[in-house]
NULO-233645 format. One record per residue (C-alpha): residue number from 1; chain; x, y, z. Coordinates in Angstrom, 1 decimal. Layout:
BEGIN
+--------+-------+--------+--------+--------+
! tormar ! gumar !     c1 !     c2 !     c3 !
+--------+-------+--------+--------+--------+
!    NUM !     A !      X !      Y !      Z !
...
+--------+-------+--------+--------+--------+
//
This chain:
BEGIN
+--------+-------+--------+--------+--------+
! tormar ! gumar !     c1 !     c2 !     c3 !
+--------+-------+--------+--------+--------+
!      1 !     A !   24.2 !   -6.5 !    3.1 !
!      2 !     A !   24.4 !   -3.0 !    0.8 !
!      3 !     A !   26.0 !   -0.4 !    3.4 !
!      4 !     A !   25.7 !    2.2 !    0.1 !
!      5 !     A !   23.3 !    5.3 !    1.2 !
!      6 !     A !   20.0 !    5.6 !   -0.4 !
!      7 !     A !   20.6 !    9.2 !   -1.0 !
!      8 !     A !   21.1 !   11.1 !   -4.8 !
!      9 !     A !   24.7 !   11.6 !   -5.7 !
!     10 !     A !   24.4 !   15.5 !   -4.9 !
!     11 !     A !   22.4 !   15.3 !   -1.8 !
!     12 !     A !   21.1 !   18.2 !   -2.5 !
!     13 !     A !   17.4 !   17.9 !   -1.4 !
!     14 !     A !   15.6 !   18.6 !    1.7 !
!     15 !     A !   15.1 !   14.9 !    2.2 !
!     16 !     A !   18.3 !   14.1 !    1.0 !
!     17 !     A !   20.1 !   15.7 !    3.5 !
!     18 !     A !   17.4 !   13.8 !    5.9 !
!     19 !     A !   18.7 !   10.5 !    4.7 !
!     20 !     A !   21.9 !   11.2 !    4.2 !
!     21 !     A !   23.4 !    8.6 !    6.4 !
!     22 !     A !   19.6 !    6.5 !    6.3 !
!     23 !     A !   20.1 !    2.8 !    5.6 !
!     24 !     A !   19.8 !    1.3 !    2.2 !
!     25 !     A !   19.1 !   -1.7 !    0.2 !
!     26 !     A !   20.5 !   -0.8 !   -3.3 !
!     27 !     A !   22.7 !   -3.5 !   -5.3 !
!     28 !     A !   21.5 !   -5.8 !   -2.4 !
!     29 !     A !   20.1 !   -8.2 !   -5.2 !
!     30 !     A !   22.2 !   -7.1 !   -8.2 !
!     31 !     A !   22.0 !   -3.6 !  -10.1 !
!     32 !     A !   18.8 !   -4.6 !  -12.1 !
!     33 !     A !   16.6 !   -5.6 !   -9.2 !
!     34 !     A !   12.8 !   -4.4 !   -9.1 !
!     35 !     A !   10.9 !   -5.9 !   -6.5 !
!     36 !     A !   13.4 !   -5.0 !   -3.8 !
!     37 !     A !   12.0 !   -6.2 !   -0.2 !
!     38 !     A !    9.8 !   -8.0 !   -1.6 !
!     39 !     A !   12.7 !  -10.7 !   -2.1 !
!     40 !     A !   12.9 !  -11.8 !    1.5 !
!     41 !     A !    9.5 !  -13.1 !    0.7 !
!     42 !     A !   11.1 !  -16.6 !   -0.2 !
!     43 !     A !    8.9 !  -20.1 !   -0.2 !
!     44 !     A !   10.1 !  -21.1 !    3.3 !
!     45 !     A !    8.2 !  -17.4 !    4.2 !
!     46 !     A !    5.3 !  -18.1 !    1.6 !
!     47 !     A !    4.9 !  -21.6 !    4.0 !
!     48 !     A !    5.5 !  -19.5 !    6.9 !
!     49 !     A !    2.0 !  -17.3 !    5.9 !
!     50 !     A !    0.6 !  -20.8 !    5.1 !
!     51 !     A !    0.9 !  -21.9 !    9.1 !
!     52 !     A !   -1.2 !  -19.2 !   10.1 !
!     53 !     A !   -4.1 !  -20.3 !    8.5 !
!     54 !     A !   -5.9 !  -22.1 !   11.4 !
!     55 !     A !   -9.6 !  -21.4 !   10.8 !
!     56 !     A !  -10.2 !  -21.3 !    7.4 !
!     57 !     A !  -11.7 !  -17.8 !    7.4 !
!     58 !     A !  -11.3 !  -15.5 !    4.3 !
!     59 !     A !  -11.4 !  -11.6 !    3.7 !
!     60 !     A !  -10.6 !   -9.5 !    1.3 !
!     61 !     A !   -9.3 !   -6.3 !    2.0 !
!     62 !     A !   -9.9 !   -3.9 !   -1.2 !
!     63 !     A !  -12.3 !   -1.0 !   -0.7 !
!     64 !     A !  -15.4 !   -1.2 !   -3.4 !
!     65 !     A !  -14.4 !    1.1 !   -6.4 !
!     66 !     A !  -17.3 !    3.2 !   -7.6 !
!     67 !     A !  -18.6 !    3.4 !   -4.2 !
!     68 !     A !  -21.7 !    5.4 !   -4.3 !
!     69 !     A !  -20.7 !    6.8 !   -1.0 !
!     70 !     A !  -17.4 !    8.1 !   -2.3 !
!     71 !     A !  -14.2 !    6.3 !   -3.0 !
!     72 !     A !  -11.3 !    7.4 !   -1.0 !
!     73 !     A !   -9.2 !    9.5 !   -2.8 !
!     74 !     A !   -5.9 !   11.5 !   -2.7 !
!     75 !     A !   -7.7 !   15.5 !   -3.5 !
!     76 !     A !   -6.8 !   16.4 !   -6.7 !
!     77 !     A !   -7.7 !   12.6 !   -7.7 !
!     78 !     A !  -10.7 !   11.8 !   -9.8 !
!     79 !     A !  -13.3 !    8.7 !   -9.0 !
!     80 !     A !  -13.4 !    6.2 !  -11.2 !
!     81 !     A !  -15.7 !    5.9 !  -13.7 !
!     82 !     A !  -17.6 !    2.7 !  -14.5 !
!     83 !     A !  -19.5 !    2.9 !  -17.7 !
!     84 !     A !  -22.3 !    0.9 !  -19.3 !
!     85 !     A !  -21.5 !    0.2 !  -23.0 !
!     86 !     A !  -23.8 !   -2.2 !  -24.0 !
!     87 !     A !  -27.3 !   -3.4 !  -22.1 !
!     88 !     A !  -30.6 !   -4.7 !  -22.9 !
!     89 !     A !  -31.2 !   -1.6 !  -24.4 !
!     90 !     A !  -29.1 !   -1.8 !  -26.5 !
!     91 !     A !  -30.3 !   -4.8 !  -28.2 !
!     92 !     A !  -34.1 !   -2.7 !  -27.8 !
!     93 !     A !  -32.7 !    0.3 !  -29.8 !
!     94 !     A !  -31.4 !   -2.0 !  -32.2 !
!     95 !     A !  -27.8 !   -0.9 !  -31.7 !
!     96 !     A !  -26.7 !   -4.4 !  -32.2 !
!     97 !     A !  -28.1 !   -8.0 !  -33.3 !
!     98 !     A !  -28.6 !  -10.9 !  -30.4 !
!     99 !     A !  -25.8 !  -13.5 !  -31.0 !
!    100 !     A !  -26.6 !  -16.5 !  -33.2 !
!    101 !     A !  -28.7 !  -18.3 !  -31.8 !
!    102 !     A !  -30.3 !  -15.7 !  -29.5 !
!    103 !     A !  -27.7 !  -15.0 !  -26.4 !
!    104 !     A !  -27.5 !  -11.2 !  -25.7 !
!    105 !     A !  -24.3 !   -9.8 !  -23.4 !
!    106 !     A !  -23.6 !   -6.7 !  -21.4 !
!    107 !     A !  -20.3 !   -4.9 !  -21.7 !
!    108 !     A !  -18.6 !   -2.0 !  -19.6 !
!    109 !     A !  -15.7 !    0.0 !  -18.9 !
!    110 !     A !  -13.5 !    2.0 !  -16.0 !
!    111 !     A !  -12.1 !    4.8 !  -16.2 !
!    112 !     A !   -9.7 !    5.7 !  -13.0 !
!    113 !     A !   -6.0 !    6.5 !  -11.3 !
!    114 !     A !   -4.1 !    3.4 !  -11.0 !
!    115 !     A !   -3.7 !    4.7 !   -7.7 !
!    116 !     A !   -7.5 !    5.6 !   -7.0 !
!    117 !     A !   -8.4 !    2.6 !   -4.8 !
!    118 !     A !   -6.7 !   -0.1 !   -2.8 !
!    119 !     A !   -3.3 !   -0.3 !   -4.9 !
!    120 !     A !    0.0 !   -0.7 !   -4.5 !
!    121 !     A !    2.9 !    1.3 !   -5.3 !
!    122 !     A !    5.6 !    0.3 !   -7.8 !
!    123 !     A !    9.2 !    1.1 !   -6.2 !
!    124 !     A !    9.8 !    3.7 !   -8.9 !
!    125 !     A !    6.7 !    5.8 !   -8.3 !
!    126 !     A !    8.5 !    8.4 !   -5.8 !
!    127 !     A !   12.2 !    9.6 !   -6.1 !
!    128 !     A !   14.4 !   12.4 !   -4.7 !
!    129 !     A !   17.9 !   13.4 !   -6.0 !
!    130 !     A !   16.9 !   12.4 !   -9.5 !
!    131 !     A !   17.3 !    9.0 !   -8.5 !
!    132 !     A !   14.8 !    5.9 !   -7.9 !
!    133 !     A !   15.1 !    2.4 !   -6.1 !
!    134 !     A !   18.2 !    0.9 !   -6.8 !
!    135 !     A !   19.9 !    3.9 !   -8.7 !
!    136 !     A !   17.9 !    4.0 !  -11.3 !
!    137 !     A !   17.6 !    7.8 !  -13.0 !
!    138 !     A !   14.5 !    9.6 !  -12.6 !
!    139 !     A !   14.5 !   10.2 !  -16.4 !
!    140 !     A !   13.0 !    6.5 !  -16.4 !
!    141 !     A !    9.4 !    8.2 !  -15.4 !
!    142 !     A !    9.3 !    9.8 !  -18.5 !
!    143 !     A !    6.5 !    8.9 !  -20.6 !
!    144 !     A !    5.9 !    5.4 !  -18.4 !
!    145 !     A !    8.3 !    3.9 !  -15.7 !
!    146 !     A !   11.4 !    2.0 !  -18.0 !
!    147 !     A !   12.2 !    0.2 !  -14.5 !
!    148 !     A !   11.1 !   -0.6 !  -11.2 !
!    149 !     A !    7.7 !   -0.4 !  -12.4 !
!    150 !     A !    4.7 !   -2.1 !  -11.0 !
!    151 !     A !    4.8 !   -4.9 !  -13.4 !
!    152 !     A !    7.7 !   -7.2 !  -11.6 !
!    153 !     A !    5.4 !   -6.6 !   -8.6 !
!    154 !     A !    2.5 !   -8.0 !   -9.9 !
!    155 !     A !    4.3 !  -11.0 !  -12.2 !
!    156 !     A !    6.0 !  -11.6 !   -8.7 !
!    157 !     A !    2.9 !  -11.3 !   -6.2 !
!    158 !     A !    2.9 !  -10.8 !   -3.0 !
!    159 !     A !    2.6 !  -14.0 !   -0.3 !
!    160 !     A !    3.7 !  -14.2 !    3.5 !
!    161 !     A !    2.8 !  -14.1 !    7.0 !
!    162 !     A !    0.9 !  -10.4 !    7.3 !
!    163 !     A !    0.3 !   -9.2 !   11.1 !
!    164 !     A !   -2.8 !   -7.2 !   11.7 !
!    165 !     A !   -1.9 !   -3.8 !   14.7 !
!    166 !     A !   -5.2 !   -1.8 !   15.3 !
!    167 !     A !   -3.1 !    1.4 !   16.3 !
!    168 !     A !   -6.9 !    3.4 !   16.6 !
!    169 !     A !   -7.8 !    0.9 !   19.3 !
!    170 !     A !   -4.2 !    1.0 !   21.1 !
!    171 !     A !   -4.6 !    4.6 !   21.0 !
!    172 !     A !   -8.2 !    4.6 !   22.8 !
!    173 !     A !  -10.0 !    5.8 !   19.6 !
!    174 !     A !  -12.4 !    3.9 !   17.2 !
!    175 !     A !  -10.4 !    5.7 !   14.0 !
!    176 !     A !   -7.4 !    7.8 !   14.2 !
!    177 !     A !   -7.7 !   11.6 !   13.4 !
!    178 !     A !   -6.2 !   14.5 !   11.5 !
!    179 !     A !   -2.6 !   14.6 !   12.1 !
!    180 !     A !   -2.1 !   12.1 !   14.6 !
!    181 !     A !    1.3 !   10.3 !   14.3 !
!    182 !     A !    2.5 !    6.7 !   15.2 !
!    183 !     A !    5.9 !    5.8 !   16.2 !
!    184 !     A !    8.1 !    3.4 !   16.6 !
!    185 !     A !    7.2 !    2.7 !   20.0 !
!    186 !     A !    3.6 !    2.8 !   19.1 !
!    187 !     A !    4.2 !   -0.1 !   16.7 !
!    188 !     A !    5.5 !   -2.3 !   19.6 !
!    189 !     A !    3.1 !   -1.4 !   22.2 !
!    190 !     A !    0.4 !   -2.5 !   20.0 !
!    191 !     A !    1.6 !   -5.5 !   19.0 !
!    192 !     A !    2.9 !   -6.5 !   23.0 !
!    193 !     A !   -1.8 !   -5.2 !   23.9 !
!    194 !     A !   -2.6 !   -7.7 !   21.2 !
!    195 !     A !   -0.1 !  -10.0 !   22.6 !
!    196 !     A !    1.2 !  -10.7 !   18.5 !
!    197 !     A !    4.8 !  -10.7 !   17.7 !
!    198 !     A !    6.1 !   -9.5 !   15.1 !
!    199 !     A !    8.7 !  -11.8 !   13.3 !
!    200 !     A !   11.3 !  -10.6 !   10.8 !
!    201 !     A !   10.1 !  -11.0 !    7.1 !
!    202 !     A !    6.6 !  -10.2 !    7.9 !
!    203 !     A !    3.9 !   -8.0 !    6.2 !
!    204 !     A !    2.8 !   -5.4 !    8.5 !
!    205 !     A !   -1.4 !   -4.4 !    8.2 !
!    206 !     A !   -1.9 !   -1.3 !   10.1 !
!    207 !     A !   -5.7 !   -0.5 !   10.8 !
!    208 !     A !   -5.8 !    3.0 !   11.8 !
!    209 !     A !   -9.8 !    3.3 !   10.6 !
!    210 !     A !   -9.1 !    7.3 !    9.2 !
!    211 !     A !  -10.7 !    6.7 !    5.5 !
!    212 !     A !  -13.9 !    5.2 !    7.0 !
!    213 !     A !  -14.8 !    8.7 !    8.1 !
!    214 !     A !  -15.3 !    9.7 !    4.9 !
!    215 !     A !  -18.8 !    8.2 !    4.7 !
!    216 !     A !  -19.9 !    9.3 !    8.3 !
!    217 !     A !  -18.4 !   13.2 !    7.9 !
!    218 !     A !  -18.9 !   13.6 !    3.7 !
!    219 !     A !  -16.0 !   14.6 !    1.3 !
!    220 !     A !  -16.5 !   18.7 !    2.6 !
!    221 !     A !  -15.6 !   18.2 !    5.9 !
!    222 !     A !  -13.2 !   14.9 !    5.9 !
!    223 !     A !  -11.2 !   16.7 !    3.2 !
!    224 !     A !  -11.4 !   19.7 !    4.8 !
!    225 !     A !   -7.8 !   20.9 !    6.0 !
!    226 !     A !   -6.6 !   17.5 !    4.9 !
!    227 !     A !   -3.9 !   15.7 !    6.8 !
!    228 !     A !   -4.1 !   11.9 !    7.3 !
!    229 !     A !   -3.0 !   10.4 !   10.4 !
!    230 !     A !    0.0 !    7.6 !   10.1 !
!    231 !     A !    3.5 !    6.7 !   10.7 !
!    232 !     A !    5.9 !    9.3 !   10.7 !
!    233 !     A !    9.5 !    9.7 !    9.9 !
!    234 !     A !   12.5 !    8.6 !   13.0 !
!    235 !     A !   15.9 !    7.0 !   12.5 !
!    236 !     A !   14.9 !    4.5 !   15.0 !
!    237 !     A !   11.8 !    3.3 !   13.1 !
!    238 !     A !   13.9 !    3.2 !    9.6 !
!    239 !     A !   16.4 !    1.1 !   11.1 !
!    240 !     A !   13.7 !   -1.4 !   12.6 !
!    241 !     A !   12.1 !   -1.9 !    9.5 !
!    242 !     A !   15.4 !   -2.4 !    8.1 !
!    243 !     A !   16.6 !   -4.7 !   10.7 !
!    244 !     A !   13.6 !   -6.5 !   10.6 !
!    245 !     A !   13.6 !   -6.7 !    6.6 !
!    246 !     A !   10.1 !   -5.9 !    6.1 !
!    247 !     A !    8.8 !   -6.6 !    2.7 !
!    248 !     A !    5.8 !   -4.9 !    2.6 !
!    249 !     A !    3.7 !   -2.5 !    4.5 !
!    250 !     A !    0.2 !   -2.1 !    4.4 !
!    251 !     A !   -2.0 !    0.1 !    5.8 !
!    252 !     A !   -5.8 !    1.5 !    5.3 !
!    253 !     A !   -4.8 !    5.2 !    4.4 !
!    254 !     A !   -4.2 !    6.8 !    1.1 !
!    255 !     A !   -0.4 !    7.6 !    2.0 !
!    256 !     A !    0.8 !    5.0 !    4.5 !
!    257 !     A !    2.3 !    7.6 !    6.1 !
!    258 !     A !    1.4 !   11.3 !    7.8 !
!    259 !     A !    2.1 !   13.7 !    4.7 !
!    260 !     A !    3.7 !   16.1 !    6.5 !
!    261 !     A !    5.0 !   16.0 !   10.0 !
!    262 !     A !    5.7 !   19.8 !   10.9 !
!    263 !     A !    8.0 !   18.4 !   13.2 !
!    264 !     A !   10.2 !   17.7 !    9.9 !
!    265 !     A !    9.2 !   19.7 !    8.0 !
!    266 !     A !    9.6 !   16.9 !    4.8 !
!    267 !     A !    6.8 !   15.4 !    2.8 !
!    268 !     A !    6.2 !   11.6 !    2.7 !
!    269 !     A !    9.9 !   11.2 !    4.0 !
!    270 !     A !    9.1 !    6.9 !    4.4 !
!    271 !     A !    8.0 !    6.7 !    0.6 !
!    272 !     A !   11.4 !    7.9 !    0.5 !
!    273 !     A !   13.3 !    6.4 !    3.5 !
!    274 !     A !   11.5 !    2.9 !    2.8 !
!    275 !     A !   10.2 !    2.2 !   -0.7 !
!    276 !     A !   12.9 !    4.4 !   -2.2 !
!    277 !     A !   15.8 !    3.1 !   -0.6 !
!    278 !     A !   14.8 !   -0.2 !    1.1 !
!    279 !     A !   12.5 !   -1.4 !   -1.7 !
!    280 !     A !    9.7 !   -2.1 !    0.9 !
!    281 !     A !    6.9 !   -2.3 !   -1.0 !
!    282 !     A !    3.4 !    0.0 !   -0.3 !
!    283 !     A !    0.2 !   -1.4 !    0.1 !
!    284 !     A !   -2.1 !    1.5 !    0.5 !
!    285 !     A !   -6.3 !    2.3 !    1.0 !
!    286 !     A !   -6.9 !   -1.1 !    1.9 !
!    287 !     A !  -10.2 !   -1.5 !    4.0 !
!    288 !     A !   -9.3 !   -3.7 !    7.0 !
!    289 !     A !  -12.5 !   -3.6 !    8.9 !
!    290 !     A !  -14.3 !   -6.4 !    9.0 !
!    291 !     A !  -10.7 !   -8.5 !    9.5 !
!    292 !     A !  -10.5 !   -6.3 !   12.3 !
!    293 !     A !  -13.2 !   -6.9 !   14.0 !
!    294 !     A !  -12.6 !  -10.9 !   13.6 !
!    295 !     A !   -9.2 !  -10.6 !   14.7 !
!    296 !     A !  -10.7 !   -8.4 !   17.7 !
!    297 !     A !  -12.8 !  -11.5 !   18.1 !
!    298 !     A !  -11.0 !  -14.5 !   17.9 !
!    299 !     A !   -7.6 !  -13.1 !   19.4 !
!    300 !     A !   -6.1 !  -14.3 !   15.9 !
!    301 !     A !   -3.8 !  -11.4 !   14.6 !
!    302 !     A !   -1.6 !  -13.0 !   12.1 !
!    303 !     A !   -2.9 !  -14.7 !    8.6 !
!    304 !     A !   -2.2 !  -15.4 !    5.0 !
!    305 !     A !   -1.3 !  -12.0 !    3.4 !
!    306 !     A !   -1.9 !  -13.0 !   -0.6 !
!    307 !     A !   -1.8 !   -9.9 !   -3.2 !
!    308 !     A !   -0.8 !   -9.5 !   -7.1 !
!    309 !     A !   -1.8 !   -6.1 !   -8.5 !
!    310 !     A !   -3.0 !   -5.5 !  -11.9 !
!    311 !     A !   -0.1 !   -6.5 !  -14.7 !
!    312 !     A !   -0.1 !   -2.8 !  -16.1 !
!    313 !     A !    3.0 !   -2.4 !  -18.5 !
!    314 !     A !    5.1 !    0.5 !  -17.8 !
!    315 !     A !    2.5 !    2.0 !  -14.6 !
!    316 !     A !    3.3 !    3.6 !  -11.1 !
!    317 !     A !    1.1 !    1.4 !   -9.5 !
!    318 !     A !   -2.2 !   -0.6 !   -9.5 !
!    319 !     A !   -5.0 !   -1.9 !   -8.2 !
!    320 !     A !   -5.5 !   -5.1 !   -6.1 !
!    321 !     A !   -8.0 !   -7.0 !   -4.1 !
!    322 !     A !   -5.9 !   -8.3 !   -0.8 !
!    323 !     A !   -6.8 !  -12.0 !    0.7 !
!    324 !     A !   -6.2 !  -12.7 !    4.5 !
!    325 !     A !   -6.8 !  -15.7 !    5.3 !
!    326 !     A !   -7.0 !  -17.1 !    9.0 !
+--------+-------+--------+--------+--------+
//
């Protein structure tokens, strides 16, 4: 165990000095580590994800990119862009020859932010004090992440026991709203309604139904005075996660977290308290619905948690397509 402080060697930051005695996993698993958390995710826990799969029932959890209806986005964040390069007009126009022997092909491309649909985040992506996961310098950023980029993540991948918490429907709503917060007590109430318990090592799916609104309310309003709903920042629920050694947390908002609880005063303070200095990785904008809806169902709320993002050299984060399997 790594009693060393997450916090920058001047301490000097707002959040900083709100971590400043927060608990850390740095040097944990040696000074050039770069999936962090993700670690406790060992074969007896990938078999531990296996035993959960009882019925055979598969979903996958990315939101559509390119949706017509609007992709979720963080504002200032442009869609993607999927592109047509070659069709059957193409071949019409006389832009190109059919194959030898007669067989034509279509061909596209994407433009979009690695972090522009359901993605996850590499542990260097957010910093304070000048200094990332595990120590390493901020300087690292520059020009691509030199460590503690998203590619270990994705050569790694992601397998366990994930446990599903609908914190809209423990809360009496069908989605969660503007600036509503969950603690840690939240977390447990849930999970003792759903009658789920939530072991040590696993992946934790929060379903707070928030992004969804963006197709019934349209981008004007549901950006609008932006502030998503979520966790938000307590000593209590930074040592749970840490005593429970959660490797990954997952959620269907953009930031997995409130931005800014006014209470605090500090933006995105878990990025900082948990991917920062516990190496928990973030699994964010995932689209949980329909699993929620079975797991409502079937009274099933643990699974097969299975993810690799995109192998994107030197990138913050990227895209991924999550399996839960039942």
């Amino acid at each position: 165990m790594c009693d060393k402080h997450g916090h920058g060697a001047s301490g000097g930051s707002e959040v900083g000095k709100l971590l400043s005695d927060a608990p850390s996993n740095w040097g944990r698993w040696g000074p050039t580590d770069e999936v962090g958390s993700l670690n406790f995710l060992t074969n007896l826990e990938v078999l531990r994800g296996v035993r959960a799969v009882r019925q055979g029932k598969v979903f996958t959890c990315g939101e559509v990119i390119g949706n017509p209806n609007g992709d979720p986005l963080w504002p200032g964040r442009a869609p993607a862009k999927r592109e047509t390069m070659i069709d059957k007009d193409s071949y019409v126009r006389g832009d190109l020859p059919s194959l030898p022997g007669g067989a034509e092909f279509t061909d596209d491309r994407i433009e979009m932010f690695l972090q522009g649909s359901t993605q996850f985040d590499a542990l260097g992506h957010v910093w304070y004090d000048d200094k990332l996961w595990n120590g390493y310098p901020s300087s690292d950023t520059n020009g691509g992440l030199k460590n503690a980029s998203i590619l270990p993540i994705s050569e790694r991948g992601v397998v366990g026991r994930g446990v599903l918490l609908d914190m809209a429907a423990y809360k009496g709503k069908p989605f969660l709203d503007k600036g509503d917060l969950l603690h840690l007590e939240d977390l447990l109430g849930c999970a003792e309604q759903q009658q789920v318990k939530i072991e040590k090592h696993d992946i934790l799916c929060l379903r707070l139904g928030f992004l969804q609104l963006l197709r019934v309310q349209g981008p004007e309003t549901f950006y609008k005075d932006f502030l998503e709903p979520g966790l938000t920042y307590s000593p209590e629920l930074v040592a749970w996660f840490h005593e429970m050694e959660i490797p990954c947390l997952a959620t269907d908002t953009i930031s997995n977290e409130t931005e800014l609880d006014p209470a605090i005063g500090v933006q995105i303070p878990l990025h900082c308290a948990l991917m920062r200095n516990l190496g928990i990785a973030f699994n964010e904008v995932c689209n949980f619905e329909e699993l929620n809806k079975d797991c409502h169902a079937d009274g099933q709320w643990d699974f097969l948690y299975a993810a690799a993002p995109l192998k994107v050299t030197e990138a913050t984060g990227a895209p991924v397509n999550v399996l839960a399997i039942k």
